[in-house]
GUGU-883725 format. One record per residue (C-alpha): residue in one letter; x, y, z. Coordinates in steps of 0.2 Angstrom, whole numbers, plus 5000, padded with zeros to 4 digits. Example, Ala and Ser with C-alpha at 12.3 -4.5 7.8 and 13.67 -1.06 7.14 Angstrom:
A506249785039 S506849955036 
***
This chain:
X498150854825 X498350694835 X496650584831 X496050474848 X495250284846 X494350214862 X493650054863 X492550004875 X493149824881 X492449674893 X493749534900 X492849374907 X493449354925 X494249154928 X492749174942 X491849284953 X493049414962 X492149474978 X492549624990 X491649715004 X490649824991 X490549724976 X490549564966 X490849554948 X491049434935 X491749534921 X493349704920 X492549824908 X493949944901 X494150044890 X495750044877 X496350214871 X497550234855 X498250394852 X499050424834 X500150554828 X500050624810 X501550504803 X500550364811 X501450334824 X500250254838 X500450234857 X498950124866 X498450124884 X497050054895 X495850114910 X494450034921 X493950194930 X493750204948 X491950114951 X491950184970 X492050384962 X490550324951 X491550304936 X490950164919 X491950154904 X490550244898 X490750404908 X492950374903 X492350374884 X491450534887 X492550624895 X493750584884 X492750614867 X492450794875 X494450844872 X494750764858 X494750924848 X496151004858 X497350824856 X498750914843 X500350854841 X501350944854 X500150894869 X500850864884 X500750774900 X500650944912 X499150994897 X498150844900 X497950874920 X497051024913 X495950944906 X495450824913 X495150784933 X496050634939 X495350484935 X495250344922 X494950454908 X496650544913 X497550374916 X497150304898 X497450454889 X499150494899 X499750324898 X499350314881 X500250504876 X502050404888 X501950254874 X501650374859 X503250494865 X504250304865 X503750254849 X503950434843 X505750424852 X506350264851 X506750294869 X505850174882 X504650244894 X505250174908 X507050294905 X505850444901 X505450424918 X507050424924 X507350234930 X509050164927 X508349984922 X506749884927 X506949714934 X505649584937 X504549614953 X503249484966 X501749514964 X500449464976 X499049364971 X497149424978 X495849304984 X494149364984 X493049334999 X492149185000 X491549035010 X492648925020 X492648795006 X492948904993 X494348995000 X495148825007 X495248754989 X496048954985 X497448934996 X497748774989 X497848804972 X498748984975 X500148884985 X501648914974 X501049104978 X502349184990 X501249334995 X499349344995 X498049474999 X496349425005 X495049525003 X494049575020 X492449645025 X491549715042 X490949515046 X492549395039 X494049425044 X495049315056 X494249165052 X494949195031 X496749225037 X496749055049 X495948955036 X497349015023 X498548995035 X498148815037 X498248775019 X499448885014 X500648925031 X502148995024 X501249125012 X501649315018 X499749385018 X499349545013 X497449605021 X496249735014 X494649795021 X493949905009 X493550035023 X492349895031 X493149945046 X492850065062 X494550115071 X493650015087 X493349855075 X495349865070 X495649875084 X494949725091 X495549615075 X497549675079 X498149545091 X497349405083 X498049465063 X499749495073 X499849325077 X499249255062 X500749345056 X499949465044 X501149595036 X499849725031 X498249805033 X497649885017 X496250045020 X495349975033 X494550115040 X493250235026 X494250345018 X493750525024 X493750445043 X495650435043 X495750535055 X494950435067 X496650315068 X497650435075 X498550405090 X498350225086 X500050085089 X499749975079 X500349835077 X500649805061 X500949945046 X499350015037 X499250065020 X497850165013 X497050154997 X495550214992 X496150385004 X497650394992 X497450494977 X498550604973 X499950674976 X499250844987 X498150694997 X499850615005 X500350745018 X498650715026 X499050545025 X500750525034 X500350545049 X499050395050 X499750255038 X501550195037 X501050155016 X500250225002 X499350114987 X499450224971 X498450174958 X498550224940 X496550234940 X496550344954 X498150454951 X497350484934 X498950424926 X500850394925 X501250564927 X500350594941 X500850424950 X502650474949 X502350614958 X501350514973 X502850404974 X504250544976 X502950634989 X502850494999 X504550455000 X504750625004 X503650595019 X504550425024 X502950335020 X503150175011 X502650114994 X501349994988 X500349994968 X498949914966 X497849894950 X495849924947 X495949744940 X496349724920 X497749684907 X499249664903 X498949834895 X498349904913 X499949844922 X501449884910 X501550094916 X500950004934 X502649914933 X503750074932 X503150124949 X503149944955 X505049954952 X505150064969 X503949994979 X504049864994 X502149774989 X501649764973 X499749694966 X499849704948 X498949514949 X497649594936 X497749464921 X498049324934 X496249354937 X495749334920 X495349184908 X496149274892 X497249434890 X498049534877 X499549494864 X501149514869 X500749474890 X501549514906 X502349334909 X502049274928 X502949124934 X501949104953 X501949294957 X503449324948 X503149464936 X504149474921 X504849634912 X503449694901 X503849704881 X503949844873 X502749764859 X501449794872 X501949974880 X503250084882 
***
Protein backbone atom coordinates (compact mmCIF):
# COMPACT_ATOMS: atom_id res chain seq x y z
CA UNK A 1 0.00 0.00 0.00
CA UNK A 2 0.98 3.39 -0.74
CA UNK A 3 0.19 5.77 2.50
CA UNK A 4 -1.09 9.55 1.38
CA UNK A 5 -0.13 12.92 3.61
CA UNK A 6 -2.09 16.23 2.87
CA UNK A 7 -1.48 19.22 4.50
CA UNK A 8 -3.60 21.87 4.31
CA UNK A 9 -1.31 25.19 3.56
CA UNK A 10 -1.92 29.21 3.44
CA UNK A 11 0.77 31.53 1.56
CA UNK A 12 0.67 35.33 2.49
CA UNK A 13 -0.06 37.27 -0.73
CA UNK A 14 3.04 40.30 -1.33
CA UNK A 15 -0.65 42.19 -1.41
CA UNK A 16 -4.18 42.09 -2.40
CA UNK A 17 -4.58 40.30 -5.91
CA UNK A 18 -7.92 41.43 -7.37
CA UNK A 19 -10.13 40.11 -10.37
CA UNK A 20 -13.54 40.56 -11.57
CA UNK A 21 -15.05 37.92 -9.13
CA UNK A 22 -12.80 38.02 -6.12
CA UNK A 23 -10.11 39.51 -4.01
CA UNK A 24 -7.93 37.71 -1.85
CA UNK A 25 -5.12 38.16 0.52
CA UNK A 26 -4.03 34.69 1.15
CA UNK A 27 -3.41 31.04 -1.77
CA UNK A 28 -4.81 28.25 0.56
CA UNK A 29 -3.40 24.96 -0.88
CA UNK A 30 -3.25 21.98 -0.11
CA UNK A 31 0.34 19.83 -0.19
CA UNK A 32 -0.05 16.08 -1.06
CA UNK A 33 2.89 13.41 -0.29
CA UNK A 34 2.48 10.17 -1.57
CA UNK A 35 4.94 7.33 -0.20
CA UNK A 36 5.73 3.99 -1.39
CA UNK A 37 6.51 1.13 1.05
CA UNK A 38 10.52 1.46 0.50
CA UNK A 39 9.88 5.15 1.35
CA UNK A 40 10.34 6.57 -1.50
CA UNK A 41 8.10 9.95 -1.55
CA UNK A 42 6.83 12.12 -4.34
CA UNK A 43 5.03 15.52 -3.21
CA UNK A 44 2.75 17.75 -5.14
CA UNK A 45 0.46 20.83 -4.62
CA UNK A 46 -3.21 22.10 -5.56
CA UNK A 47 -5.44 25.18 -4.86
CA UNK A 48 -8.68 23.85 -6.38
CA UNK A 49 -10.64 25.72 -8.79
CA UNK A 50 -12.55 28.29 -6.38
CA UNK A 51 -15.14 29.35 -9.41
CA UNK A 52 -16.37 25.22 -9.39
CA UNK A 53 -16.73 25.79 -5.57
CA UNK A 54 -13.77 23.89 -4.56
CA UNK A 55 -11.59 24.76 -0.71
CA UNK A 56 -8.79 22.82 0.22
CA UNK A 57 -11.13 21.59 2.51
CA UNK A 58 -13.33 19.87 0.00
CA UNK A 59 -9.58 18.65 -2.05
CA UNK A 60 -8.68 16.91 1.45
CA UNK A 61 -11.86 15.22 1.48
CA UNK A 62 -11.98 13.99 -1.67
CA UNK A 63 -8.84 12.76 -1.40
CA UNK A 64 -9.11 11.07 2.10
CA UNK A 65 -12.16 9.14 0.56
CA UNK A 66 -9.57 7.03 -1.92
CA UNK A 67 -6.94 6.71 0.12
CA UNK A 68 -7.65 3.08 0.80
CA UNK A 69 -7.59 2.09 -2.76
CA UNK A 70 -3.80 4.03 -3.21
CA UNK A 71 -1.63 0.52 -3.61
CA UNK A 72 1.60 0.46 -5.07
CA UNK A 73 0.87 -0.26 -8.57
CA UNK A 74 -1.62 2.65 -9.05
CA UNK A 75 -1.73 4.53 -11.97
CA UNK A 76 -2.36 7.71 -13.60
CA UNK A 77 -5.39 6.21 -16.03
CA UNK A 78 -6.76 4.62 -12.17
CA UNK A 79 -6.81 7.98 -10.55
CA UNK A 80 -9.15 9.58 -13.39
CA UNK A 81 -11.60 6.95 -12.06
CA UNK A 82 -11.65 8.01 -9.12
CA UNK A 83 -11.66 11.13 -8.87
CA UNK A 84 -13.48 13.91 -11.17
CA UNK A 85 -11.14 16.43 -12.47
CA UNK A 86 -10.22 18.90 -10.14
CA UNK A 87 -7.62 19.88 -7.63
CA UNK A 88 -7.97 16.78 -5.72
CA UNK A 89 -6.94 14.79 -9.11
CA UNK A 90 -4.13 17.43 -9.87
CA UNK A 91 -2.44 16.96 -6.45
CA UNK A 92 -2.70 13.46 -6.25
CA UNK A 93 -1.58 12.91 -10.19
CA UNK A 94 1.19 15.31 -9.82
CA UNK A 95 2.21 13.78 -6.77
CA UNK A 96 2.00 9.72 -8.27
CA UNK A 97 4.51 11.65 -11.76
CA UNK A 98 7.31 12.66 -8.91
CA UNK A 99 6.91 9.30 -6.93
CA UNK A 100 7.38 7.24 -10.54
CA UNK A 101 10.77 9.79 -10.91
CA UNK A 102 12.08 9.20 -7.68
CA UNK A 103 10.95 5.49 -7.93
CA UNK A 104 12.79 5.56 -11.41
CA UNK A 105 15.51 7.75 -11.38
CA UNK A 106 14.15 8.94 -14.59
CA UNK A 107 12.98 12.70 -14.71
CA UNK A 108 9.20 13.51 -15.26
CA UNK A 109 9.75 15.81 -17.75
CA UNK A 110 11.26 12.59 -20.12
CA UNK A 111 8.24 10.35 -18.84
CA UNK A 112 6.41 12.75 -20.71
CA UNK A 113 8.06 12.58 -23.56
CA UNK A 114 10.09 16.03 -23.91
CA UNK A 115 13.31 15.88 -25.33
CA UNK A 116 14.80 18.60 -22.88
CA UNK A 117 13.18 21.75 -21.00
CA UNK A 118 14.65 25.00 -21.38
CA UNK A 119 13.82 28.06 -19.45
CA UNK A 120 10.50 30.00 -20.51
CA UNK A 121 8.88 34.11 -20.06
CA UNK A 122 6.56 34.17 -18.07
CA UNK A 123 4.15 36.93 -17.70
CA UNK A 124 3.66 38.75 -14.74
CA UNK A 125 -0.31 39.66 -13.63
CA UNK A 126 -1.46 42.90 -12.04
CA UNK A 127 -4.50 42.81 -10.22
CA UNK A 128 -7.20 45.48 -10.83
CA UNK A 129 -6.93 48.43 -9.04
CA UNK A 130 -7.13 52.14 -8.94
CA UNK A 131 -5.27 54.47 -11.29
CA UNK A 132 -2.67 55.11 -8.59
CA UNK A 133 -2.06 51.78 -7.68
CA UNK A 134 -1.82 50.45 -10.94
CA UNK A 135 0.57 53.32 -12.15
CA UNK A 136 2.99 52.56 -9.41
CA UNK A 137 2.42 48.54 -10.77
CA UNK A 138 3.73 49.20 -14.14
CA UNK A 139 6.35 50.89 -12.70
CA UNK A 140 7.75 48.61 -10.60
CA UNK A 141 6.87 45.57 -13.05
CA UNK A 142 9.06 47.49 -15.79
CA UNK A 143 11.82 45.07 -16.20
CA UNK A 144 8.65 42.75 -17.06
CA UNK A 145 8.45 41.89 -20.87
CA UNK A 146 4.91 40.60 -20.83
CA UNK A 147 2.10 41.50 -18.54
CA UNK A 148 -1.49 40.53 -18.04
CA UNK A 149 -3.94 42.83 -16.55
CA UNK A 150 -6.72 41.65 -15.07
CA UNK A 151 -10.11 43.10 -16.33
CA UNK A 152 -13.67 43.44 -15.30
CA UNK A 153 -17.29 44.67 -16.91
CA UNK A 154 -16.35 48.61 -15.78
CA UNK A 155 -12.22 48.87 -16.29
CA UNK A 156 -10.80 48.08 -19.02
CA UNK A 157 -9.33 50.61 -21.65
CA UNK A 158 -8.52 53.06 -19.26
CA UNK A 159 -5.92 50.03 -17.13
CA UNK A 160 -4.22 49.15 -20.59
CA UNK A 161 -3.48 53.18 -21.49
CA UNK A 162 -2.48 53.88 -18.03
CA UNK A 163 0.13 50.80 -18.21
CA UNK A 164 1.02 51.65 -21.50
CA UNK A 165 2.11 55.02 -20.28
CA UNK A 166 4.36 53.82 -17.63
CA UNK A 167 5.37 50.85 -19.15
CA UNK A 168 5.07 51.40 -23.19
CA UNK A 169 7.25 48.59 -24.53
CA UNK A 170 5.61 45.77 -22.38
CA UNK A 171 3.58 43.12 -24.71
CA UNK A 172 0.14 42.97 -22.47
CA UNK A 173 -1.77 40.10 -22.02
CA UNK A 174 -5.76 40.96 -20.92
CA UNK A 175 -8.25 38.82 -19.15
CA UNK A 176 -11.76 39.51 -18.37
CA UNK A 177 -12.79 36.82 -16.36
CA UNK A 178 -16.07 36.34 -18.35
CA UNK A 179 -17.09 40.07 -17.33
CA UNK A 180 -17.75 40.40 -20.75
CA UNK A 181 -20.84 40.30 -23.27
CA UNK A 182 -19.81 39.54 -27.05
CA UNK A 183 -21.57 43.26 -27.66
CA UNK A 184 -19.18 44.78 -24.87
CA UNK A 185 -16.07 42.97 -26.76
CA UNK A 186 -16.98 44.23 -29.18
CA UNK A 187 -17.14 47.67 -28.49
CA UNK A 188 -13.57 47.47 -26.49
CA UNK A 189 -11.62 45.76 -29.85
CA UNK A 190 -10.54 48.97 -31.71
CA UNK A 191 -9.42 50.79 -28.74
CA UNK A 192 -7.20 47.34 -27.16
CA UNK A 193 -6.06 46.89 -30.99
CA UNK A 194 -4.59 50.05 -30.90
CA UNK A 195 -3.15 50.00 -27.60
CA UNK A 196 -1.53 47.10 -29.01
CA UNK A 197 -2.77 44.29 -26.81
CA UNK A 198 -1.66 40.69 -27.95
CA UNK A 199 -4.55 38.69 -26.17
CA UNK A 200 -7.80 38.50 -24.82
CA UNK A 201 -8.12 35.85 -22.05
CA UNK A 202 -12.00 34.51 -21.60
CA UNK A 203 -13.87 37.33 -21.89
CA UNK A 204 -17.11 36.22 -22.49
CA UNK A 205 -18.97 33.53 -19.37
CA UNK A 206 -17.97 30.33 -20.09
CA UNK A 207 -21.10 28.38 -21.18
CA UNK A 208 -21.98 31.55 -23.54
CA UNK A 209 -19.07 30.79 -26.04
CA UNK A 210 -21.23 30.32 -28.37
CA UNK A 211 -22.38 33.76 -28.57
CA UNK A 212 -18.76 34.78 -30.25
CA UNK A 213 -19.30 33.05 -33.23
CA UNK A 214 -18.95 34.65 -36.45
CA UNK A 215 -16.97 37.12 -34.65
CA UNK A 216 -13.41 38.94 -36.61
CA UNK A 217 -11.78 39.83 -34.14
CA UNK A 218 -9.18 41.47 -34.08
CA UNK A 219 -6.95 40.15 -32.01
CA UNK A 220 -6.65 36.13 -30.84
CA UNK A 221 -8.77 34.98 -27.77
CA UNK A 222 -7.94 32.45 -25.47
CA UNK A 223 -10.34 30.78 -23.21
CA UNK A 224 -10.05 29.72 -19.72
CA UNK A 225 -12.32 29.07 -17.54
CA UNK A 226 -14.27 27.23 -20.73
CA UNK A 227 -11.18 24.99 -21.01
CA UNK A 228 -11.23 21.99 -19.02
CA UNK A 229 -10.43 19.21 -20.41
CA UNK A 230 -9.47 17.54 -23.14
CA UNK A 231 -13.36 16.43 -24.61
CA UNK A 232 -14.10 20.45 -23.91
CA UNK A 233 -11.51 21.66 -26.88
CA UNK A 234 -13.39 20.62 -29.94
CA UNK A 235 -16.34 22.86 -28.84
CA UNK A 236 -13.85 25.33 -28.37
CA UNK A 237 -12.06 25.68 -31.82
CA UNK A 238 -14.16 27.20 -33.44
CA UNK A 239 -14.45 30.41 -31.17
CA UNK A 240 -10.90 30.94 -29.74
CA UNK A 241 -7.67 30.96 -31.57
CA UNK A 242 -6.03 29.56 -27.85
CA UNK A 243 -6.67 27.49 -24.98
CA UNK A 244 -5.44 28.26 -21.13
CA UNK A 245 -4.91 24.71 -19.41
CA UNK A 246 -4.49 24.62 -16.05
CA UNK A 247 -3.33 21.95 -13.72
CA UNK A 248 -6.29 22.81 -11.34
CA UNK A 249 -8.76 22.62 -13.94
CA UNK A 250 -7.35 19.55 -16.06
CA UNK A 251 -7.33 17.67 -12.73
CA UNK A 252 -3.57 17.03 -13.23
CA UNK A 253 -0.43 16.38 -15.55
CA UNK A 254 -1.92 13.54 -17.23
CA UNK A 255 -4.78 15.08 -18.29
CA UNK A 256 -3.08 18.45 -19.32
CA UNK A 257 -1.03 16.52 -21.70
CA UNK A 258 -3.73 15.40 -23.39
CA UNK A 259 -5.38 19.13 -23.65
CA UNK A 260 -2.29 20.19 -25.18
CA UNK A 261 -1.91 17.32 -27.97
CA UNK A 262 -6.01 17.96 -28.58
CA UNK A 263 -5.55 21.32 -29.20
CA UNK A 264 -2.73 21.17 -31.43
CA UNK A 265 -4.60 18.74 -33.15
CA UNK A 266 -7.24 21.30 -33.73
CA UNK A 267 -4.60 24.23 -34.72
CA UNK A 268 -5.53 26.07 -31.60
CA UNK A 269 -2.74 27.54 -29.86
CA UNK A 270 -1.32 27.00 -26.35
CA UNK A 271 -1.28 29.08 -23.28
CA UNK A 272 -0.89 27.62 -18.97
CA UNK A 273 -1.91 29.35 -16.56
CA UNK A 274 -1.76 28.67 -12.75
CA UNK A 275 -4.61 28.97 -9.88
CA UNK A 276 -1.95 31.12 -8.03
CA UNK A 277 0.74 29.09 -5.63
CA UNK A 278 4.22 27.68 -5.32
CA UNK A 279 6.97 26.71 -6.81
CA UNK A 280 5.49 23.34 -5.88
CA UNK A 281 2.28 24.29 -8.20
CA UNK A 282 4.19 25.45 -11.24
CA UNK A 283 7.16 22.65 -11.69
CA UNK A 284 4.58 19.86 -13.62
CA UNK A 285 3.00 23.44 -15.02
CA UNK A 286 6.39 23.93 -16.57
CA UNK A 287 6.42 20.72 -18.64
CA UNK A 288 3.43 22.08 -20.55
CA UNK A 289 4.81 25.45 -20.66
CA UNK A 290 7.69 24.02 -22.73
CA UNK A 291 5.06 23.95 -25.92
CA UNK A 292 3.17 26.91 -25.30
CA UNK A 293 3.43 30.46 -26.96
CA UNK A 294 2.09 32.41 -23.39
CA UNK A 295 2.86 31.15 -20.30
CA UNK A 296 1.57 32.53 -16.64
CA UNK A 297 3.30 30.44 -14.03
CA UNK A 298 3.99 34.06 -12.13
CA UNK A 299 2.37 32.21 -8.97
CA UNK A 300 5.28 32.73 -6.25
CA UNK A 301 6.10 36.19 -7.80
CA UNK A 302 2.97 36.99 -6.10
CA UNK A 303 3.79 35.75 -2.98
CA UNK A 304 6.05 37.08 -0.01
CA UNK A 305 7.63 33.58 0.85
CA UNK A 306 7.83 30.20 -1.03
CA UNK A 307 9.18 26.79 -0.70
CA UNK A 308 12.74 25.41 -0.55
CA UNK A 309 14.30 24.61 -3.54
CA UNK A 310 12.29 27.57 -5.74
CA UNK A 311 11.67 28.27 -9.28
CA UNK A 312 14.36 31.08 -9.88
CA UNK A 313 12.80 34.16 -11.86
CA UNK A 314 15.12 36.73 -13.30
CA UNK A 315 12.29 39.56 -14.59
CA UNK A 316 9.87 36.90 -16.07
CA UNK A 317 12.54 34.70 -16.83
CA UNK A 318 11.74 31.29 -15.49
CA UNK A 319 14.45 29.04 -14.68
CA UNK A 320 14.44 25.10 -15.16
CA UNK A 321 12.84 23.69 -12.02
CA UNK A 322 15.14 21.37 -9.59
CA UNK A 323 14.45 18.23 -9.31
CA UNK A 324 15.00 18.68 -5.39
CA UNK A 325 11.61 20.21 -5.74
CA UNK A 326 9.64 17.85 -8.39
CA UNK A 327 10.16 15.67 -10.80
Amino acid sequence: MMTLDCQLENWELIEAFTIARSSITHVEVIKVTLTDHLGHQGVAEAAGVDYDGETVHSLAAQLSSIASQLTDTVCHQTLAQLLPRGGARNALDCALWDLRAKQSGIPAWQSAGLASLKPVTTVFTLGLGGEEDTRRKAREAIAYPLLKLKMDADRHIDIVRIVREEHPHAEILVDANQSWSRAKLEMLLPALHDLKVRLIEQPVPRGDDDSLQGLNSCIPLAADESCSDAASVAQLAPYYQYINIKLDKTGGLTEALAVASKAQQHRIGLMIGNMCGTSLAMAPAFLIAQSCRYVDLDGPLLQRLDRANPIQFNHGLMQVPSRHLWG
